[in-house]
KEVEXVEX-361145 format. One record per atom (N, C-alpha, C, O): residue in three letters; x negated, y negated, z. Coordinates in steps of 0.05 Angstrom, whole numbers, plus 5000, padded with zeros to 4 digits. Last residue first. Layout:
N
AlaXYZ
...
END
This chain:
281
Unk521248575372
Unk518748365377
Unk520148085360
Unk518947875359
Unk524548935353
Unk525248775386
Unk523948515383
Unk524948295388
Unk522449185318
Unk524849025307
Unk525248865335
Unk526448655333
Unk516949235337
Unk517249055312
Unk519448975315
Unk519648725317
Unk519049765379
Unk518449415384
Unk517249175370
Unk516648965382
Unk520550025343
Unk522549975355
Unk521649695369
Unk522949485370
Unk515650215306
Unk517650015296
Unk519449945312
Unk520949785301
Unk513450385355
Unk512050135345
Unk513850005329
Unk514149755331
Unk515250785359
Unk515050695384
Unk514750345374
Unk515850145383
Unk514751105323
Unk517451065317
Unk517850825349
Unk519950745358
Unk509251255311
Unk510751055298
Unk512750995309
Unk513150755306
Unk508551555365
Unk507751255361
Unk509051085341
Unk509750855345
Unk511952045349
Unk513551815366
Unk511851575382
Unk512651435401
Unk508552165311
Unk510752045295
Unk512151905317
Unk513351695312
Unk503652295343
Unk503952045320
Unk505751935315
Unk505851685312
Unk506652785369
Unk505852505387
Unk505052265367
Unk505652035375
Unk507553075321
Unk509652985336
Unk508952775353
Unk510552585354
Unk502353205314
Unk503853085290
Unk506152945300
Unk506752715292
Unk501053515362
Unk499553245357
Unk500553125335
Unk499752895333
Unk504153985353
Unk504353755382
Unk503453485370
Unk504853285368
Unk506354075282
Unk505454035311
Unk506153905330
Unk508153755332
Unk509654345235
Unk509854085263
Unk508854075283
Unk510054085304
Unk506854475176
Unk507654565206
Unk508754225219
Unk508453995212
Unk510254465111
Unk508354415130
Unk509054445160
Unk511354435168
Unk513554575081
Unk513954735088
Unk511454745107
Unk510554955117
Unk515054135042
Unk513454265043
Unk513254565057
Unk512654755043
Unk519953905056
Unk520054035041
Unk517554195035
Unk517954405023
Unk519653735120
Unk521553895115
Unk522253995080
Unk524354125075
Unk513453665109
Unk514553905136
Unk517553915123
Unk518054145113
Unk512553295084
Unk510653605078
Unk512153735094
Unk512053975091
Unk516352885089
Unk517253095066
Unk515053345071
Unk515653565063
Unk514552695140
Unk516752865145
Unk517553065117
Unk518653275117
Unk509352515126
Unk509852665144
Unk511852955142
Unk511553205142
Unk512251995097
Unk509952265073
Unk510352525097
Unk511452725089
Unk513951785137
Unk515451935116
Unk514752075101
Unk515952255090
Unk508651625166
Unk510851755177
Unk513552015163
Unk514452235170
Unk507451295129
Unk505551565136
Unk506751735147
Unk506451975142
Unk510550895120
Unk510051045095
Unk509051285104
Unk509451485091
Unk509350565160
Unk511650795168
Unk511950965143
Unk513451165143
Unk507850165141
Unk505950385141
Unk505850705154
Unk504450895158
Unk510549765129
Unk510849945119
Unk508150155121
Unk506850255103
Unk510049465189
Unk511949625182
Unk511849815159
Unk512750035164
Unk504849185179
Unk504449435199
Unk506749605197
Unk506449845200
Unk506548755141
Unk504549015137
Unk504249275150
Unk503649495140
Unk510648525165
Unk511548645149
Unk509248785144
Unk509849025142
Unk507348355216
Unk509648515219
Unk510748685199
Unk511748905203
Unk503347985182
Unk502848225191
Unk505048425202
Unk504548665197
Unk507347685159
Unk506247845141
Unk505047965158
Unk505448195150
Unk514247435193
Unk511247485187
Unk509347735171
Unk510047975172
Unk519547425134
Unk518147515165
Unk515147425163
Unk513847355143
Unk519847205089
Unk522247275112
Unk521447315142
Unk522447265164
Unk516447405044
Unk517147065052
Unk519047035066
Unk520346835061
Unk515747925059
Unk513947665073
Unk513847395070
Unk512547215081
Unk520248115022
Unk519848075060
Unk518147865075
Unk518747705094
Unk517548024977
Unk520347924987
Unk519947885019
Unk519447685034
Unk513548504983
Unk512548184990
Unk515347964982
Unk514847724981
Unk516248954994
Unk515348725015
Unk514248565014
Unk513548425033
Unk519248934950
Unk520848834971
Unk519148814994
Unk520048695014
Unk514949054907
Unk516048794907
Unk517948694936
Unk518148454944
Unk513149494934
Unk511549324938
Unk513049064935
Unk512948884952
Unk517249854910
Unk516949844941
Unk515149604951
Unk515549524974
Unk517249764854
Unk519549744876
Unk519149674909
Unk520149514924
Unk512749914842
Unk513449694842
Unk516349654859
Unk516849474875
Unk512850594861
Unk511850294875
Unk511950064869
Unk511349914888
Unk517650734826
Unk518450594858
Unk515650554875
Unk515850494899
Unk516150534773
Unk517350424788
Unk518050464819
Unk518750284835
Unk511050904775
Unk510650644778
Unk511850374783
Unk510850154790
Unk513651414781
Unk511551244802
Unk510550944806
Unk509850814825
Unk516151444723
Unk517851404758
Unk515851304777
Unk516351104789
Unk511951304698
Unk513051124686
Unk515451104718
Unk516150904731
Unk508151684700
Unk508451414710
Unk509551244709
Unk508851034719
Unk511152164691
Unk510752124717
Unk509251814717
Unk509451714739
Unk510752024636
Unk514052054642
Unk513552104674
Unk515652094687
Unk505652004612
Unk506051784616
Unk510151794633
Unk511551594638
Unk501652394609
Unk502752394632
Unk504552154634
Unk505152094657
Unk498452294556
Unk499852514566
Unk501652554592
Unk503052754594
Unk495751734575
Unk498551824552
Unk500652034558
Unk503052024562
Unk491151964609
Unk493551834623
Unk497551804597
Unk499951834601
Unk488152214560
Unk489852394580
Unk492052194594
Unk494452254592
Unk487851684530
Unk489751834515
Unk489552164529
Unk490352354515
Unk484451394561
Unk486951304560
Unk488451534551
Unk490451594564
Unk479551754566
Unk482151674589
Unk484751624589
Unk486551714603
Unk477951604515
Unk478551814522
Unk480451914544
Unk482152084542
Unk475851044516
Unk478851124506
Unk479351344516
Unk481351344530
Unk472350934579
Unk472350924555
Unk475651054547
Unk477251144564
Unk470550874632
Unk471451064615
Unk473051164591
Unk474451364585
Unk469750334647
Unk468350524660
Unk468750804653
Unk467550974666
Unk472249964610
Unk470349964608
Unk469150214618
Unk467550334603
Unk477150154609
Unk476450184579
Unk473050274588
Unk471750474582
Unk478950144658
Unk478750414650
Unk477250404623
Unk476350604613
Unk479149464655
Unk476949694672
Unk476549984668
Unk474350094672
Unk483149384624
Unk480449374614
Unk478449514635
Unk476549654628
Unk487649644647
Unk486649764623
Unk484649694618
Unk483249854606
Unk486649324700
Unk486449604697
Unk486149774675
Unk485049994676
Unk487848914671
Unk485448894692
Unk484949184697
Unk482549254697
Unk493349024662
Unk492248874645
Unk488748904652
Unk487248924633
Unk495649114714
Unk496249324689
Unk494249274673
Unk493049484667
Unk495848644740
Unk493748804743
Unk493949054720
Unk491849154711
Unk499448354703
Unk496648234705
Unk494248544722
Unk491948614715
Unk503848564717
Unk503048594690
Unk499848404691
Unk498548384670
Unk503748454770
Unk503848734758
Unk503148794735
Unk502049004729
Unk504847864782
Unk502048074788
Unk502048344779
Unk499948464783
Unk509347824753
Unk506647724746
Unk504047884746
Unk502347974731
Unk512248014790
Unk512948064756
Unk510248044746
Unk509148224732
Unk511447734836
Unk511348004829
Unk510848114803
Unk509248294798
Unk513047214821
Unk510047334831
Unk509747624825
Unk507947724810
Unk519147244816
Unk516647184802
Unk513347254802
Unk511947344784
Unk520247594858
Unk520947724836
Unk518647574817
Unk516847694806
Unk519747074903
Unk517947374898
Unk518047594871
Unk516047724864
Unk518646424866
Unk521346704876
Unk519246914882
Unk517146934869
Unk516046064855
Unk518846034855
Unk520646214868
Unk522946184877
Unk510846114901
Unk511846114879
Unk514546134880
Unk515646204900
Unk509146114958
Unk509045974937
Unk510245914917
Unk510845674913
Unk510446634977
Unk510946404990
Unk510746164968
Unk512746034963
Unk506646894939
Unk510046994933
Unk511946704955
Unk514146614949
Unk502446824963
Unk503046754927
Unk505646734930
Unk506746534923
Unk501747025020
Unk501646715012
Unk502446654989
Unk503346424987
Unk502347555007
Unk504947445019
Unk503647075024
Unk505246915033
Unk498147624968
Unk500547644962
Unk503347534980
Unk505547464972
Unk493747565010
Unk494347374985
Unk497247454973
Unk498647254971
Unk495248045056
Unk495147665057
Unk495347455034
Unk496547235035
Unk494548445022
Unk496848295033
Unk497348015042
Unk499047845038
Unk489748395003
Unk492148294987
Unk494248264994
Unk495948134982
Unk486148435061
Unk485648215027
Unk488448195018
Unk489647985024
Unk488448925070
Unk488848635081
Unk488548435066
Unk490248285058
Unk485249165029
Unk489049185026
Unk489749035053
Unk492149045057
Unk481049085034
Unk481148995008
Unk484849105017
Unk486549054999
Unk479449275080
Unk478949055084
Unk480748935056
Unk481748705057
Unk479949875072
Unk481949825091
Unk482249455090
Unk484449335096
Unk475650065045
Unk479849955028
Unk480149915049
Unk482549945046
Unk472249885083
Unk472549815062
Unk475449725043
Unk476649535034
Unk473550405104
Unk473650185115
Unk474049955104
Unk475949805110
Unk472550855074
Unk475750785077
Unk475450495096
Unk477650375101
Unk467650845057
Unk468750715043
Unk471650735051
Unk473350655035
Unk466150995114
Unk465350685107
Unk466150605083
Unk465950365078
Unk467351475129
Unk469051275136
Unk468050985122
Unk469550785121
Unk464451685080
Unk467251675081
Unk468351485093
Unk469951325082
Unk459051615099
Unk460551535069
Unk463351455075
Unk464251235076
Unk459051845139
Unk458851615136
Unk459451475125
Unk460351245130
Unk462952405156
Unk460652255150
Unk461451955144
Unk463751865143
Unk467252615199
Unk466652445182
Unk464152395174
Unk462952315194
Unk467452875251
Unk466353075233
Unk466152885201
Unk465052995182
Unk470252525287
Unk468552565285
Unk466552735274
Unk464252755283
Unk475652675273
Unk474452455258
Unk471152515258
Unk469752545238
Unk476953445243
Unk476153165266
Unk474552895254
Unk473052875235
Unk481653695208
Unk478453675208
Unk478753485242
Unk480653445257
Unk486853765197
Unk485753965202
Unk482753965210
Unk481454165216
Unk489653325170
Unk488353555157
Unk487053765164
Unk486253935149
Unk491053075211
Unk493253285203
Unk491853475176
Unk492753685166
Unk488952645234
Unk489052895243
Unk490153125234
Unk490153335246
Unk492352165211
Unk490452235203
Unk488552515206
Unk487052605189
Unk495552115260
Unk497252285236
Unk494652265222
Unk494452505217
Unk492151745287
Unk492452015302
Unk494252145280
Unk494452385286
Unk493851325253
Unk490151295266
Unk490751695262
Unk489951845244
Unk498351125265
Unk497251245233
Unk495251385243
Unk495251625237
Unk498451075321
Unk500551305307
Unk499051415281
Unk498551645275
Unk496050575321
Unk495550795328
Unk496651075317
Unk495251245306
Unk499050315291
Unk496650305274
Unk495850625290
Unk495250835278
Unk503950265324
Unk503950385299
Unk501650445286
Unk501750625269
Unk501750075370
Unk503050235373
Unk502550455343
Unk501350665340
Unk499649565342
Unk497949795357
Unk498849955361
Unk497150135359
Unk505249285334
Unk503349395312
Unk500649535320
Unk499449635301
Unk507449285375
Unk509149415359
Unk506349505333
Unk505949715321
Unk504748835414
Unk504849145415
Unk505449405398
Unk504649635402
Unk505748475370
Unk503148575364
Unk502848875381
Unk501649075373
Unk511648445393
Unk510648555355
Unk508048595354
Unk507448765338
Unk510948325444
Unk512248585433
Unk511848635402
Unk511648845391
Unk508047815432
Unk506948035449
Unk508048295443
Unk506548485437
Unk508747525364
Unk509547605399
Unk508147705410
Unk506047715397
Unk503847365322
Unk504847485334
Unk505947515364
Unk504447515384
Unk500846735292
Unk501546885322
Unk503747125330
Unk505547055346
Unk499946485231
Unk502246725236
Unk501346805271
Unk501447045271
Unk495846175209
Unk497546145238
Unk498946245240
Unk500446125255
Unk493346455167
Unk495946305159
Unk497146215183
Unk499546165182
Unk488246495181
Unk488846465160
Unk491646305153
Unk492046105139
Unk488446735244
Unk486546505224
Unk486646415204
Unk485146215201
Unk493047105231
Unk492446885254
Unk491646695249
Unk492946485247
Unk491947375196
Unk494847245196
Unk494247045215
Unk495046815212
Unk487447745211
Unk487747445184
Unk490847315188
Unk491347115175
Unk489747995243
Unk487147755249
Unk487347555223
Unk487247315219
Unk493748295215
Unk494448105243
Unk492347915247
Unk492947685255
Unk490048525175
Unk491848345170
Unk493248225192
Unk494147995187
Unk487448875220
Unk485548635192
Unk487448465190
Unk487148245201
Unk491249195224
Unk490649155245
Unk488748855235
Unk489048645247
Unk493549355177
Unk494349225192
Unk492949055209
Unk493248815210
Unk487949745161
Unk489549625151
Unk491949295161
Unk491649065151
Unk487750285200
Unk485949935201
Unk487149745188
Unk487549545202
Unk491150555170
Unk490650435202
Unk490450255209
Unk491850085219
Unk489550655111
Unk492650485120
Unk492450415149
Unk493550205155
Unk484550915115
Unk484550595117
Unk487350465114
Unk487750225113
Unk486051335159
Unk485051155164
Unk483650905150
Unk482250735161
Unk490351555117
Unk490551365132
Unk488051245152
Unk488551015159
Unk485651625075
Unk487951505071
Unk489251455089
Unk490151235084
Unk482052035105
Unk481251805100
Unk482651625092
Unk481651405096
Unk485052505107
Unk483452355143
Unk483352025129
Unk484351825139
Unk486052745075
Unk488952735085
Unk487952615112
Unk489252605133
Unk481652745043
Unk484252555046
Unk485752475060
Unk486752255062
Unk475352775071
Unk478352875064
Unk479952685056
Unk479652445063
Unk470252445024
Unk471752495051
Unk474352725047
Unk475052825025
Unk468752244976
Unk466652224992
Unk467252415020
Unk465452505035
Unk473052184943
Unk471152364930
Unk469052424955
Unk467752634955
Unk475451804972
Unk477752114970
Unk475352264957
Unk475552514961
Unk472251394977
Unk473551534996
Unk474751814987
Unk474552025000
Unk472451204913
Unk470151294928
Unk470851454954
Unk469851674954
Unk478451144915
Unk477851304896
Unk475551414914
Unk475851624927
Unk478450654946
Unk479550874956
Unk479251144950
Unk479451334965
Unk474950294917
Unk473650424942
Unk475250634951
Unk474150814964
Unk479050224877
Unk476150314867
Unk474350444896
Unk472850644896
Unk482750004905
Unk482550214880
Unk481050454881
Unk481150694883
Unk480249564921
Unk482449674936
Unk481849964923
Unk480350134934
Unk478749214877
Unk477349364904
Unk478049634914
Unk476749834916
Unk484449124851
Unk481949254836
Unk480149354860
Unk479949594863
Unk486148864889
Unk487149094889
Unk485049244869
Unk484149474874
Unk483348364892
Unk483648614916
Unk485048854907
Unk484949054922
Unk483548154838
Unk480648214849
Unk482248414871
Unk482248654864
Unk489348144845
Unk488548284829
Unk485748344839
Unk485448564849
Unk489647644880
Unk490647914892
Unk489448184868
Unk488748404877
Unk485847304854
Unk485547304883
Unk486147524886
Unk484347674894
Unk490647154818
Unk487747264811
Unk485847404825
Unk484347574815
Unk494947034841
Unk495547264827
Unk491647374820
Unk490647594819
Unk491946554869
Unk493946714881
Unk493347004867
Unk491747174877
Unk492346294825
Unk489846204838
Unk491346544858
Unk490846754846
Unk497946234796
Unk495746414792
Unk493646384805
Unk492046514791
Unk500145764842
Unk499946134832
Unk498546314828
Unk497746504842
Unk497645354820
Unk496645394849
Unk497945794852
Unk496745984860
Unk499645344769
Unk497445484765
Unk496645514793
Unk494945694797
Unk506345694760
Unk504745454764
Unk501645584767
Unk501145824768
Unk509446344737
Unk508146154758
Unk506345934746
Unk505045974726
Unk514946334693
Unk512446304691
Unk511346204720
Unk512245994728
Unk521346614729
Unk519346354726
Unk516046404714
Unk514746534729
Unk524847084691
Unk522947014719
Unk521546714710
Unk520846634688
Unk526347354654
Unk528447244669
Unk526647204682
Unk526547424692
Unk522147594612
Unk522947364609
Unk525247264620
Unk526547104606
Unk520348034651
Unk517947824651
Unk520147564640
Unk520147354653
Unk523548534650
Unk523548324673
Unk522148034670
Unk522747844684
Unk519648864614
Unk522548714607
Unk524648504636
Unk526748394635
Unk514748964650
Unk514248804627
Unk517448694624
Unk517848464631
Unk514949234702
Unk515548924709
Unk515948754676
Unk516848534673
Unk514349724690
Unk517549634701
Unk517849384710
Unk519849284721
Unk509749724667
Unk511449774646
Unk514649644660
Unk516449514649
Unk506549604708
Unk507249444697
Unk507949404677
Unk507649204664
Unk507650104733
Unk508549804751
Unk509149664728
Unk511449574724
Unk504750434705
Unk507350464712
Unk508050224722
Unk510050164710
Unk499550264707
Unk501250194678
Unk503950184685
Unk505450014677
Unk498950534753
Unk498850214760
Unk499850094729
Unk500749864726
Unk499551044759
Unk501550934770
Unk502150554761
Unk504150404761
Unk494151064712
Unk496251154701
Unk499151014725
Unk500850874713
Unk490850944754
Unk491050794733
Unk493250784728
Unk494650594733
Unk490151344793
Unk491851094806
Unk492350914775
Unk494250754774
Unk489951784754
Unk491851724762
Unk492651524781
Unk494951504788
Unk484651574739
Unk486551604723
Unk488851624731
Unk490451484719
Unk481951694795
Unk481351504774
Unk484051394760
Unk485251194766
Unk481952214808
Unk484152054822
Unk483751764811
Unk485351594820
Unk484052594744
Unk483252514767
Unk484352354778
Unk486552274772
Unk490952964723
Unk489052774723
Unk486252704757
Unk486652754781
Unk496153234725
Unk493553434713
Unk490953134716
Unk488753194706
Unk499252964784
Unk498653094750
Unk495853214746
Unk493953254762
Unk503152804831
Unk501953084822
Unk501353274789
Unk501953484778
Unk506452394867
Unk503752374840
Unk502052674839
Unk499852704848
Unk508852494895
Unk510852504871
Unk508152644852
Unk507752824837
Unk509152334946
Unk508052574936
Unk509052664917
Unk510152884917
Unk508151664920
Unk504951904929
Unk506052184930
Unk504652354918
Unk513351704919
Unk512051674896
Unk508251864900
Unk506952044890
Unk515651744973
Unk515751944955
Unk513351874929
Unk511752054924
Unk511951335010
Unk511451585022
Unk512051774983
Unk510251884971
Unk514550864972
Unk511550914980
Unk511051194973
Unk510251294952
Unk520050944990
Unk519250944963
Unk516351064962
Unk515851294955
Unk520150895053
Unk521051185037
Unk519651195002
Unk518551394992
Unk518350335055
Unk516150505051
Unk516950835054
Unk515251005058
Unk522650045034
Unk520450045019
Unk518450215021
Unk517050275002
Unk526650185078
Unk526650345052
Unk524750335025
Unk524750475005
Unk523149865116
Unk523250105116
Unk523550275092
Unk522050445085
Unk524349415079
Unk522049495090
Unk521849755099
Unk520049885088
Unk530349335090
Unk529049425069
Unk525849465075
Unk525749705075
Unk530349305157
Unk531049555136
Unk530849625104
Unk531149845094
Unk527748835167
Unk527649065180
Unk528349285163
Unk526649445155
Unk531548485131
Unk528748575122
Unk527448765140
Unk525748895128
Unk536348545157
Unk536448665129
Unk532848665129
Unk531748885126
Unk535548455211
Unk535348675207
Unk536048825181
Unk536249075178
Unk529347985215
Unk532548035210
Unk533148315208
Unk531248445202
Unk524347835256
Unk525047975232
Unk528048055233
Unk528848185252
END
């Protein structure tokens, strides 16, 4: 990994970290991943006619990633109603990676070094143990919970892998991207139609000047790593932005006014262990 995609990647997942703690509206958590995911694909609609139409081995691709992120969604939602948050969101960003290095293997012959797959246990670990930070124990999880963060954990390997194979594909990552944004925007208004009718739509309305910034800097942040993954390997680029946990970290503490623990502090110098031997690896 170069050290421009080393570092946009990183600044992909400052975007991440702020926009989540951006997302603070009067909505459920339904509506408001909805409401971020219009945002995407309000900031991909006037982008749409400088980009390539994708070919149809593309869209085979864009359809593929939409099914996962629709998953993705929908089980994380189930998780945050079933569990804590502040346990169950990273432990399925944890796992996360760790899925996408096995599918990179079998899937795309991506083999990781030795120092980059150390780099990505390092880091998965790190997330694993910043999951700790709500104050509960894993083992105080029910079942539910971890089994639907397991779950997103399978459906955001799912799309990383399809997305950093689409964007390989297709003319450009800007293309793919463009695409898949306004395609899931599209998958997401008919799913909110279906599973909650207009009424939804016209609270997410009300909020539409926080989705409209959320939804650009996650389209932002997502488009440069699947840029990235036509640069590096896609599990390296997965396990890197999940230094997103890291930086959500540092705004509860230095604007929140959240504590710093021992055990917050031994996570963060897993992450910072793991991206040092990503960029080595």
């Amino acid at each position: 990994m170069t050290l421009t995609v080393f570092l946009a990647v990183l600044a992909a997942a400052v975007m991440h970290a702020i926009w989540n703690a951006m997302v603070k509206v009067r909505l459920d958590r339904f509506a408001s991943v909805t409401l971020m995911t219009f945002g995407m694909a309000a900031t991909a609609l006037p982008i749409a006619p400088f980009v390539d139409f994708p070919p149809a081995p593309v869209w085979f691709w864009i359809g593929l990633s939409v099914f996962c992120h629709m998953g993705y969604k929908l089980f994380l939602i189930r998780a945050y109603e079933a569990g804590d948050l502040a346990q169950t969101y990273p432990l399925a960003r944890g796992t996360a990676p760790l899925l996408t290095t096995i599918g990179g293997i079998f899937l795309v012959s991506e083999i990781p070094s030795t120092l980059s797959l150390g780099g990505i246990l390092m880091l998965s670990a790190g997330t694993f143990l910043m999951s700790l930070r709500g104050g509960m124990h894993l083992e105080r999880f029910n079942r539910t919970a971890v089994g639907y963060a397991l779950v997103t954990s399978v459906f955001i390997a799912g799309y990383t892998l399809t997305d950093g194979s689409g964007a390989r594909l297709a003319s450009s990552a800007s293309s793919y991207a463009v695409w898949l944004f306004l395609s899931d925007g599209l998958w997401s208004l008919i799913l909110c139609l279906w599973l909650r009718g207009r009424g939804t739509l016209a609270a997410i309305a009300s909020e539409w000047k926080t989705g409209i910034v959320t939804g650009f800097l996650s389209a932002a942040a997502y488009w440069i790593a699947m840029w990235a993954m036509t640069k590096a390997p896609i599990a390296s680029v997965a396990a890197l932005r999940e230094t997103s946990i890291l930086f959500a970290m540092m705004i509860s503490v230095f604007s929140l006014g959240e504590k710093m623990t021992g055990w917050r502090a031994a996570a963060a110098l897993a992450i910072v262990a793991g991206v040092i031997a990503l960029r080595l690896g």
